[in-house]
NUDO-486845 format. One line per field, with one value per residue (C-alpha): residue number from 1; residue in one letter; x, y, z. Coordinates in nm, 2 decimals. Example, Ala and Ser with C-alpha at 12.3 -4.5 7.8 and 13.67 -1.06 7.14 Angstrom:
BEGIN
i <- 1 / 2
aa <- A / S
c1 <- 1.23 / 1.37
c2 <- -0.45 / -0.11
c3 <- 0.78 / 0.71
//
This chain:
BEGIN
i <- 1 / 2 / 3 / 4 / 5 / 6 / 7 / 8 / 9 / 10 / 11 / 12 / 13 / 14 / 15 / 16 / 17 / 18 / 19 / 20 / 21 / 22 / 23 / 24 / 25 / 26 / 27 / 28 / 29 / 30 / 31 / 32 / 33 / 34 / 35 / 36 / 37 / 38 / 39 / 40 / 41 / 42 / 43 / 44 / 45 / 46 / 47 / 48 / 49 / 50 / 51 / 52 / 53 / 54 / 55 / 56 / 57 / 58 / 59 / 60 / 61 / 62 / 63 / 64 / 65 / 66 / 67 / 68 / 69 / 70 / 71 / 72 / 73 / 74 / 75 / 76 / 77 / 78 / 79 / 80 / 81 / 82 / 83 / 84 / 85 / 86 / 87 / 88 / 89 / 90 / 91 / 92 / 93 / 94 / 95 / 96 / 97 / 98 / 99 / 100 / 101 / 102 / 103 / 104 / 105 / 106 / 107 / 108 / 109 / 110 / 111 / 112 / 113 / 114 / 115 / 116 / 117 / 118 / 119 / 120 / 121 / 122 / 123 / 124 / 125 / 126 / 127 / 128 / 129 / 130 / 131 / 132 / 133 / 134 / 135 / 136 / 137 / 138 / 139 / 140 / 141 / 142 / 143 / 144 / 145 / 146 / 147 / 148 / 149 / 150 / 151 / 152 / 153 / 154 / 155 / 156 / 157 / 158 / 159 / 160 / 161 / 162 / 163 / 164 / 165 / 166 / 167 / 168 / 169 / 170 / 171 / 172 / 173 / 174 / 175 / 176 / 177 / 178 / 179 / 180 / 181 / 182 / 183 / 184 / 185 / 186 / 187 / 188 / 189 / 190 / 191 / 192 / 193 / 194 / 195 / 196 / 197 / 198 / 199 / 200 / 201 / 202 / 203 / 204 / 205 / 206 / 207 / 208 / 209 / 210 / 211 / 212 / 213 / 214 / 215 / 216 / 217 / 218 / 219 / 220 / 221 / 222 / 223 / 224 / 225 / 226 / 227 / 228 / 229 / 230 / 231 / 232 / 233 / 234 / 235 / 236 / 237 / 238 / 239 / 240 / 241 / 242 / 243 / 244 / 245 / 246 / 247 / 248 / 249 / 250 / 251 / 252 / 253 / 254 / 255 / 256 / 257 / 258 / 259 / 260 / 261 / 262 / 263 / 264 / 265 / 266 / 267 / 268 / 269 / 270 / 271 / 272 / 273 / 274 / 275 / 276 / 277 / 278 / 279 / 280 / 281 / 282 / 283 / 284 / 285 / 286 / 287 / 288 / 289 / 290 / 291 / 292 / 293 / 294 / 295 / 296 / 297 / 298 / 299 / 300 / 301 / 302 / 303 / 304 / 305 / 306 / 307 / 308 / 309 / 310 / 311 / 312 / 313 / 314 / 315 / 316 / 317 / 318 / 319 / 320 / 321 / 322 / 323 / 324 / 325 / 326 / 327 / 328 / 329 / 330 / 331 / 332 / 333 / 334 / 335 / 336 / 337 / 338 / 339 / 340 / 341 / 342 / 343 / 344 / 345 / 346 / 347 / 348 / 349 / 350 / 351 / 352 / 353 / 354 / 355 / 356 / 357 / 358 / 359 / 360 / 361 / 362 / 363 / 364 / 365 / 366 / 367 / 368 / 369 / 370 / 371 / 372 / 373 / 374 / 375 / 376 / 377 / 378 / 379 / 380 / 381 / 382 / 383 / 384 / 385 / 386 / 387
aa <- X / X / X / X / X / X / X / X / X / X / X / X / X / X / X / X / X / X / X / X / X / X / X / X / X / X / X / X / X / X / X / X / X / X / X / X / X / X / X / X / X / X / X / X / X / X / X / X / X / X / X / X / X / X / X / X / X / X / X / X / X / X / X / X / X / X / X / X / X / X / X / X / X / X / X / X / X / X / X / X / X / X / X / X / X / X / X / X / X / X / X / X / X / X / X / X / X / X / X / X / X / X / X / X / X / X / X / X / X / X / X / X / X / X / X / X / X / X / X / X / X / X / X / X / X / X / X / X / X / X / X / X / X / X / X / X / X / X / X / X / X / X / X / X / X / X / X / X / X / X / X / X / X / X / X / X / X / X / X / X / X / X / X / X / X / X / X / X / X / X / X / X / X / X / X / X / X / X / X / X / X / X / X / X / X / X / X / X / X / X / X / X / X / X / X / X / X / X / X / X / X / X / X / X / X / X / X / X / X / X / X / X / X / X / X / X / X / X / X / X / X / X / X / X / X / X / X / X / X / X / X / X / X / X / X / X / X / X / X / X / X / X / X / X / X / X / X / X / X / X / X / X / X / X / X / X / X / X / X / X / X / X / X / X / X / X / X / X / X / X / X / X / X / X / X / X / X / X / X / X / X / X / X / X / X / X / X / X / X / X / X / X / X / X / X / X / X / X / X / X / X / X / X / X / X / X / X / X / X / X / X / X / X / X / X / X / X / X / X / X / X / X / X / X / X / X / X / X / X / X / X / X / X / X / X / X / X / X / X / X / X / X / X / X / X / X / X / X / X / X / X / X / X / X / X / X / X / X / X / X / X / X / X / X / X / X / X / X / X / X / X / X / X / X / X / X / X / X / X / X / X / X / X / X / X / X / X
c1 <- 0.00 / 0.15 / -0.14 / 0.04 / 0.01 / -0.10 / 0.03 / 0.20 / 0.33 / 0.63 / 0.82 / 1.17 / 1.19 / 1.49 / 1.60 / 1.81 / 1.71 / 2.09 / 2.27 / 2.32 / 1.92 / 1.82 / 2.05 / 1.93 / 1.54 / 1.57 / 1.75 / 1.45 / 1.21 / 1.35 / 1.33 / 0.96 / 0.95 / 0.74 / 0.96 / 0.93 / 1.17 / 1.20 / 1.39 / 1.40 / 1.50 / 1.38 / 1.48 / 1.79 / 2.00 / 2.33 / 2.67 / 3.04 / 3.17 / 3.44 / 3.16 / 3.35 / 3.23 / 3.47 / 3.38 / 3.32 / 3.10 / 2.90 / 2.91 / 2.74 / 2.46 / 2.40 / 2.36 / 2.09 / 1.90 / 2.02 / 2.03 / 2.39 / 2.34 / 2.03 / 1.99 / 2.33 / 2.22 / 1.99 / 2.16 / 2.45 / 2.77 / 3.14 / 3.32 / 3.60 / 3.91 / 4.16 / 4.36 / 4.63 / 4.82 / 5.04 / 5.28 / 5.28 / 5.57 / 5.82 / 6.12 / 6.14 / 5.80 / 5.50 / 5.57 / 5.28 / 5.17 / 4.86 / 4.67 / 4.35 / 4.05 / 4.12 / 3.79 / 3.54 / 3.48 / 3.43 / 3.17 / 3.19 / 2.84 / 2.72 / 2.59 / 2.25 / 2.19 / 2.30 / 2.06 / 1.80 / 1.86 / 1.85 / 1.53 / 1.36 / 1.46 / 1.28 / 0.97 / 0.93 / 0.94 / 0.68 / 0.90 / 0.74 / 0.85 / 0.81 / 0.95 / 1.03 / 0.97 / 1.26 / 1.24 / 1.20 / 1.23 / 1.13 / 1.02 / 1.03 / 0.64 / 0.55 / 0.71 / 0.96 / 0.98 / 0.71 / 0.89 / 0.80 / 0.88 / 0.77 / 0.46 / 0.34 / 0.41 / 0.52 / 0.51 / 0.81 / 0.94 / 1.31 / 1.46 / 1.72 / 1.95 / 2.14 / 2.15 / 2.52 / 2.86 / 2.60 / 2.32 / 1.99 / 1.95 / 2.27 / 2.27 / 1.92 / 2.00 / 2.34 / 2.57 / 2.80 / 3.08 / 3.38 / 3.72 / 3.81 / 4.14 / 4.14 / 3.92 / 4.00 / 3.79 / 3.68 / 3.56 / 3.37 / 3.39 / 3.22 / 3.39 / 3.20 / 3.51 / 3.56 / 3.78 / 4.15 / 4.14 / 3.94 / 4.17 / 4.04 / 4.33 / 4.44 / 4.68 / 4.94 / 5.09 / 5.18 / 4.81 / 4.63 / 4.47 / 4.26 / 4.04 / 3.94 / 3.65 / 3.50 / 3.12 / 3.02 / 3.17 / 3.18 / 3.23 / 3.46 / 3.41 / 3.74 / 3.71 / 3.99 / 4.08 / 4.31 / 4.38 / 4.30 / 4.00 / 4.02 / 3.96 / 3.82 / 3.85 / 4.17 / 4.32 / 4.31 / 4.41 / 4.72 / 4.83 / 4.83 / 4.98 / 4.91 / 4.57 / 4.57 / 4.70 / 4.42 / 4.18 / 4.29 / 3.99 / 3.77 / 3.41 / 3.32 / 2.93 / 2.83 / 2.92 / 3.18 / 3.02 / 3.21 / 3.21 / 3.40 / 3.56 / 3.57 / 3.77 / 3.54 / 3.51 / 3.19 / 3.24 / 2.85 / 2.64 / 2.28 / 2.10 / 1.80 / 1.60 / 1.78 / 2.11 / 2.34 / 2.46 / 2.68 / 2.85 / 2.58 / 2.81 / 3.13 / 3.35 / 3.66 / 3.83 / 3.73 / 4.07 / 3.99 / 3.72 / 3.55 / 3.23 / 2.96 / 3.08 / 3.06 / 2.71 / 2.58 / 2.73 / 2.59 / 2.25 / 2.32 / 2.40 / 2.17 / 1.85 / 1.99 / 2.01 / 1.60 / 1.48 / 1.59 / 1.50 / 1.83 / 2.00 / 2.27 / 2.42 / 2.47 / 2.77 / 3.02 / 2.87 / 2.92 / 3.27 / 3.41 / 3.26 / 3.48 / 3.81 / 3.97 / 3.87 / 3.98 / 4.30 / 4.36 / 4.27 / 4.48 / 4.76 / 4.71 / 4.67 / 5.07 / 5.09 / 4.95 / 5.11 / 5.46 / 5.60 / 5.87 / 5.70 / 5.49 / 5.74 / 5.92 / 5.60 / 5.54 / 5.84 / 5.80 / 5.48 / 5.63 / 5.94 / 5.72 / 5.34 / 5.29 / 5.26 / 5.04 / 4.79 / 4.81 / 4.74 / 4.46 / 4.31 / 4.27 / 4.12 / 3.86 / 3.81 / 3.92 / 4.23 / 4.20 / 4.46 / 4.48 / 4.54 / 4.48 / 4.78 / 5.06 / 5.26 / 5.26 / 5.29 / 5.63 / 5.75 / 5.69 / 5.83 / 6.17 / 6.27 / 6.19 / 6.44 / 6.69 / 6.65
c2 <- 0.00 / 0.35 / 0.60 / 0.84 / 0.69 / 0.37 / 0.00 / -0.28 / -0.58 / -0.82 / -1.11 / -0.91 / -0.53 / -0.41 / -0.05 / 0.07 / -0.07 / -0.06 / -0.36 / -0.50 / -0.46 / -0.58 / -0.90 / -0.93 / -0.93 / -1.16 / -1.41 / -1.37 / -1.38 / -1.71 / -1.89 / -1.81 / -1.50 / -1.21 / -0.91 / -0.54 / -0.24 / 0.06 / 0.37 / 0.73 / 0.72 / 0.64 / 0.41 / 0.41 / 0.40 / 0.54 / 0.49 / 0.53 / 0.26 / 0.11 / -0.13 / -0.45 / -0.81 / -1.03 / -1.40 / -1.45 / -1.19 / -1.37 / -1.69 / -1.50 / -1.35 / -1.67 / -1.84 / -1.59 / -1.73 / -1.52 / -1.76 / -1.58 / -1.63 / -1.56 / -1.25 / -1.07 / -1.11 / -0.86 / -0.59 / -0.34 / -0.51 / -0.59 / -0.91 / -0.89 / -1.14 / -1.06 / -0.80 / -0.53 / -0.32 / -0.04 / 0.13 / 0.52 / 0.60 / 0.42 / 0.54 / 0.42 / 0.24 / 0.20 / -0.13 / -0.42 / -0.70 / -0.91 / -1.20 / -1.39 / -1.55 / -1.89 / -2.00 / -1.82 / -1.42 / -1.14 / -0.82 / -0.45 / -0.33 / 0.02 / 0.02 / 0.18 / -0.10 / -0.35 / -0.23 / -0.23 / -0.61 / -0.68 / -0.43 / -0.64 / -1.02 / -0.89 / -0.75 / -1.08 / -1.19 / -1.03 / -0.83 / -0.49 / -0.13 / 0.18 / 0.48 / 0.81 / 0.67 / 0.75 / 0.58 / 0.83 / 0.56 / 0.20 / 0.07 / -0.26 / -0.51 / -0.81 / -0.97 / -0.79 / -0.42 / -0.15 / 0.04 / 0.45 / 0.66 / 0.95 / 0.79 / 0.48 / 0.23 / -0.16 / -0.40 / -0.64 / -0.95 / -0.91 / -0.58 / -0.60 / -0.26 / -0.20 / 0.18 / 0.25 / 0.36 / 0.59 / 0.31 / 0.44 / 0.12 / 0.02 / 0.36 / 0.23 / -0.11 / 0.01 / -0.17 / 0.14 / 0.04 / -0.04 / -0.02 / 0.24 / 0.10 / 0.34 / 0.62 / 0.76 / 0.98 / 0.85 / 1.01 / 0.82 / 0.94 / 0.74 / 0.79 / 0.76 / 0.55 / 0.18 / 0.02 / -0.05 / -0.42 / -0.67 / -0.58 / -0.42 / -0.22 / -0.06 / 0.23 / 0.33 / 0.61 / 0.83 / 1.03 / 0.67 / 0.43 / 0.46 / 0.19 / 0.15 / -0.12 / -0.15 / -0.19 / -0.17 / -0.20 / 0.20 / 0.29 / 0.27 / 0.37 / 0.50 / 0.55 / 0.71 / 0.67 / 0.85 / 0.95 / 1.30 / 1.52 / 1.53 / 1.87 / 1.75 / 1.47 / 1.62 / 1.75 / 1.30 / 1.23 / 1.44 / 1.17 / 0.88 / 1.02 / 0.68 / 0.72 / 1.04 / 0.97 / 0.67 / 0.92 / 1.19 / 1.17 / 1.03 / 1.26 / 1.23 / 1.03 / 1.07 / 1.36 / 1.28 / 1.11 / 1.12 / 0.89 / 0.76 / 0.41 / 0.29 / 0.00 / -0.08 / -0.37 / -0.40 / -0.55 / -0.70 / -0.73 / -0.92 / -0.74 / -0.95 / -0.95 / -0.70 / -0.76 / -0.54 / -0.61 / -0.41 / -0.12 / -0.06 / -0.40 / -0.28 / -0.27 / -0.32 / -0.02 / 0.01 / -0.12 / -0.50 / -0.49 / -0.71 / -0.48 / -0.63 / -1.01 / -0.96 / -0.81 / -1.08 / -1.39 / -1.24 / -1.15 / -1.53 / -1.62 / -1.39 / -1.57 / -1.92 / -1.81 / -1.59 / -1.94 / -2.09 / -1.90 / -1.87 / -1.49 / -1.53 / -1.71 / -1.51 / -1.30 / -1.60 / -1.62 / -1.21 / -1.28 / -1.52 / -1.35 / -1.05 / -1.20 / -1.27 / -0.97 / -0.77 / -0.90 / -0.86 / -0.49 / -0.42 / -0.59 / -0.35 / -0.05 / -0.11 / -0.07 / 0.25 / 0.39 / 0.30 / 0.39 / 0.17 / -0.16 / -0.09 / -0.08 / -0.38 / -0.60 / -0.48 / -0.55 / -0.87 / -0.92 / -0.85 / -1.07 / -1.36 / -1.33 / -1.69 / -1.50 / -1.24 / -1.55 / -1.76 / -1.49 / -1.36 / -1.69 / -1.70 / -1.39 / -1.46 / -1.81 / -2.04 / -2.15 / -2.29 / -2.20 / -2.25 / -1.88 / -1.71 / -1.68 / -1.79 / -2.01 / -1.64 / -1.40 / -1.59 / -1.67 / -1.26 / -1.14 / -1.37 / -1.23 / -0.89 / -0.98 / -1.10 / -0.88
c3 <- 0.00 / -0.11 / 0.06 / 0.29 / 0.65 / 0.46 / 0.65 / 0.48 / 0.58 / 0.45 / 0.58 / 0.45 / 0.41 / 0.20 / 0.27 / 0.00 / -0.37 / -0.49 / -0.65 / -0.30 / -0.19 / -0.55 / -0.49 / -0.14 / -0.27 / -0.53 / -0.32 / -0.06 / -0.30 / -0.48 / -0.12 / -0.11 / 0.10 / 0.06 / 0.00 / -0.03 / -0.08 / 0.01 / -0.12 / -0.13 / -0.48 / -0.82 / -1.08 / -1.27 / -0.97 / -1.06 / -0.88 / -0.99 / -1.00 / -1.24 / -1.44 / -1.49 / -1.34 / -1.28 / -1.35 / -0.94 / -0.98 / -1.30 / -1.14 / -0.80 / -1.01 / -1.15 / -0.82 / -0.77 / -1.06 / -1.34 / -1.71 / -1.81 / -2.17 / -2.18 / -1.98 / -2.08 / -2.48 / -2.42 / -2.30 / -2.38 / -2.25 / -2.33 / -2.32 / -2.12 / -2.12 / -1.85 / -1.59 / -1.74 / -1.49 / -1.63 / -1.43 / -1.57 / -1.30 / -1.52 / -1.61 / -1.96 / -2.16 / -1.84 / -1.70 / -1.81 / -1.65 / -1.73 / -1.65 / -1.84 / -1.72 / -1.69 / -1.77 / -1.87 / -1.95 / -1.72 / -1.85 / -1.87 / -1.82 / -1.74 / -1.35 / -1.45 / -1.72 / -1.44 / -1.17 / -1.51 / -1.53 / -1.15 / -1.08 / -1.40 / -1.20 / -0.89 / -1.03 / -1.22 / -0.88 / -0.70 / -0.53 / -0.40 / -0.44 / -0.30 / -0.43 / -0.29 / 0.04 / 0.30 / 0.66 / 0.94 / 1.21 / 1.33 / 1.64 / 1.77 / 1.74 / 1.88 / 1.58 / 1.37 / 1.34 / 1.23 / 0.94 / 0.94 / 0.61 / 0.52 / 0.31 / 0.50 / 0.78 / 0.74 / 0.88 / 0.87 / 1.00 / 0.90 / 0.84 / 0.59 / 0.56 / 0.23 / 0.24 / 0.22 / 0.43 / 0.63 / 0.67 / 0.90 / 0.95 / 1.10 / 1.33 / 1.45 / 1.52 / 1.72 / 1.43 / 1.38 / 1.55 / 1.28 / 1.18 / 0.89 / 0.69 / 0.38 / 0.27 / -0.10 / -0.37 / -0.70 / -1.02 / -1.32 / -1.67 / -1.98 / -2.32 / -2.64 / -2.82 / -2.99 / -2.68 / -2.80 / -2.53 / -2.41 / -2.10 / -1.76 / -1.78 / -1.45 / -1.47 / -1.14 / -1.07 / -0.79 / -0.78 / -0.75 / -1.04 / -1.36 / -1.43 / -1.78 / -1.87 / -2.17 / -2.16 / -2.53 / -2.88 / -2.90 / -2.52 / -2.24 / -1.84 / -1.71 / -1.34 / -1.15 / -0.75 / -0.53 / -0.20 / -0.24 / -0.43 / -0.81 / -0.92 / -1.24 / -1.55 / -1.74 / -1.39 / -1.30 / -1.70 / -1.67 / -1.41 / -1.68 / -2.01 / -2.15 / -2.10 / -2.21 / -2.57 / -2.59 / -2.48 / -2.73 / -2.99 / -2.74 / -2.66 / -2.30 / -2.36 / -1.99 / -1.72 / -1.44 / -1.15 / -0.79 / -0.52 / -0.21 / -0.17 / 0.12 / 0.37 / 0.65 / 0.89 / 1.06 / 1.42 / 1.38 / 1.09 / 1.26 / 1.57 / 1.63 / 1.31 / 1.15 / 0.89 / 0.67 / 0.37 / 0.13 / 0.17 / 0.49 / 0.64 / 0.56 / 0.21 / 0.03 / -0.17 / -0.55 / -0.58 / -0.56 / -0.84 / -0.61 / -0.43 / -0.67 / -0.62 / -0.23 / -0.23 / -0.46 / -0.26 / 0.09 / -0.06 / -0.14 / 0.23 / 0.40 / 0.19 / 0.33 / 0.62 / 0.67 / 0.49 / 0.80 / 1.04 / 1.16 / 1.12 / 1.34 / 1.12 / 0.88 / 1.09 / 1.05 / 0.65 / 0.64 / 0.78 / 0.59 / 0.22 / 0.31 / 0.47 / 0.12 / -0.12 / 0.21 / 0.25 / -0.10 / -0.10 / 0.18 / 0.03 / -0.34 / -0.11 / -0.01 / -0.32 / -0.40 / -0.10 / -0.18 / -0.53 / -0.47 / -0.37 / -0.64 / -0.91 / -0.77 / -0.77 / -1.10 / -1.23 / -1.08 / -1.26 / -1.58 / -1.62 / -1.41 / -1.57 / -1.43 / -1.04 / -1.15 / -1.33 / -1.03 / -0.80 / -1.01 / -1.03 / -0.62 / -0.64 / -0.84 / -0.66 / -0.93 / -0.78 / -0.41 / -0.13 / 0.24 / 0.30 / 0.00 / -0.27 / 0.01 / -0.26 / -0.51 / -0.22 / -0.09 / -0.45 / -0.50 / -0.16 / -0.22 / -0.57 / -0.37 / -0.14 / -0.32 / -0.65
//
């Protein structure tokens, strides 16, 4: 019901209709429960974001019922074949390293054309919308939580927050209390241009990264991060003259979209019947590429575990979803900080492509480890050593 001071009720209620409360209602929904959503915003909902799915992240929609061959036909995407770093700090010609997929493809897609496809799997659904609709407060009833926005009241058994770094929800449910590792600015810019790679190309230098993804035959996103506040699109290009010359006779096809990128470790995720997920539950910098795959594999976990009736377990899921991808970003973020590690590993990559592959094979789960990437981390560190 969307009358002003109208009542609803829903056996899950999603605040925050992102990729993370999309994922998180259609996993719901799948297991049989009756979901609704709520946010303050209306559809397309945009983000910057750097646009690329890793296969981790395919294989994690597809877990949520997605047909991948099916549903990615029909719609504007890129197919994309592997990892390129570039080092733009060299001396000489900008250091390159690369890896492939070892199996299949990952995707460029743009994010509004992705939260398209996800918004179109839940309404097929039956999952329930409401628009414009911002929550004011809740209070605890006899079962659940009663759900105030500015337009109605519902009803809900499980309350399900997926409203970002600043999540209501989590502030409400006293789930604040985290650890900040890394905070750092980013800056989105589409380019109407035929991509030169299949590559996610990721470009170093001492102001941060450039990410460039393909995400059609006659566009790229390029999506820059740094540790401090980029004035503007050619003030971040003048950072990566390599990217620069590509971009020469490119035409800018959207307008430059900021955002902030966040490391965060939430100390609780589940209060009761409440749970985070996404970036309201804590997040990895833009750095790892991974923030889509982890919101898709705990809408995943957190389904499993309301079909149960068992939410508390969804804090050691939560847990270990995030240890890997975090451990990774941490360890890239060394790299950012310190030109000189970062040239090394590089450098390292470069002469010994077979550690870059194996290591982007644990990343993106295809390659099991006991603690991730320990065989390529120590092969790495001792040429480090002893170069």
């Amino acid at each position: 019901m969307n009358l002003r001071n109208g009542r609803s009720a829903a056996e899950v209620l999603v605040v925050g209709a992102g990729p993370a409360g999309l994922a998180a209602a259609i996993a719901s929904a799948t297991n049989g429960l009756h979901v609704e959503v709520i946010d303050s915003r209306q559809p397309p909902i945009d983000k910057a974001c750097g646009e690329g799915l890793m296969p981790d992240a395919l294989d994690a929609l597809a877990n949520l019922g997605f047909n991948l061959n099916r549903d990615l036909c029909n719609i504007e995407n890129y197919l994309l074949s592997g990892i390129r770093f570039l080092n733009e700090q060299a001396t000489r010609d900008p250091t390159t390293a690369e890896a492939i997929f070892p199996e299949s493809p990952g995707r460029g897609i743009r994010r509004t054309v992705l939260h398209q496809l996800l918004l179109d799997r839940a309404l097929s659904l039956g999952v329930r919308f409401h628009w414009d609709n911002s929550v004011q407060s809740i209070e605890p009833a006899s079962t659940g939580h009663l759900v105030h926005t500015n337009r109605q009241i519902i009803r809900t058994r499980y309350l399900i927050g997926a409203d970002g770094h600043h999540s209501r929800i989590a502030a409400w449910a006293g789930l604040t209390a985290a650890t900040v590792h890394s905070r750092r600015i980013g800056l989105r810019q589409h380019y109407a241009i035929a991509p030169w790679t299949n590559f996610v190309e990721v470009y170093w230098s001492n102001h941060g990264q450039a990410y460039v993804t393909p995400t059609s035959s006659n566009e790229v996103c390029v999506a820059f991060v740094s540790n401090k506040k980029i004035p503007s699109v050619d003030h971040a290009l003048a950072h990566f003259p390599t990217l620069q010359r590509q971009l020469k006779a490119a035409t800018p096809s959207s307008a430059p979209r900021g955002s902030i990128t966040m490391g965060r470790s939430l100390r609780r995720v589940t209060a009761n019947n409440i749970a985070l997920l996404g970036d309201a539950s804590g997040s990895v910098d833009a750095i790892s590429g991974e923030g889509l795959a982890l919101c898709f594999r705990q809408a995943s976990a957190l389904a499993r575990t309301l079909n149960a009736d068992d939410l508390a377990s969804y804090q050691h899921a939560h847990s270990r979803i995030q240890l890997a991808p975090s451990l990774m970003s941490r360890s890239l973020l060394q790299m950012d900080r310190s030109p000189r590690l970062r040239a090394r590993v590089l450098n390292t990559f470069e002469r010994y492509p077979i550690l870059f592959q194996r290591l982007l094979e644990v990343h993106i789960d295809h390659r099991a480890c006991i603690f991730p990437g320990i065989d390529e981390l120590l092969a790495t560190g001792l040429h480090l050593l002893t170069s």
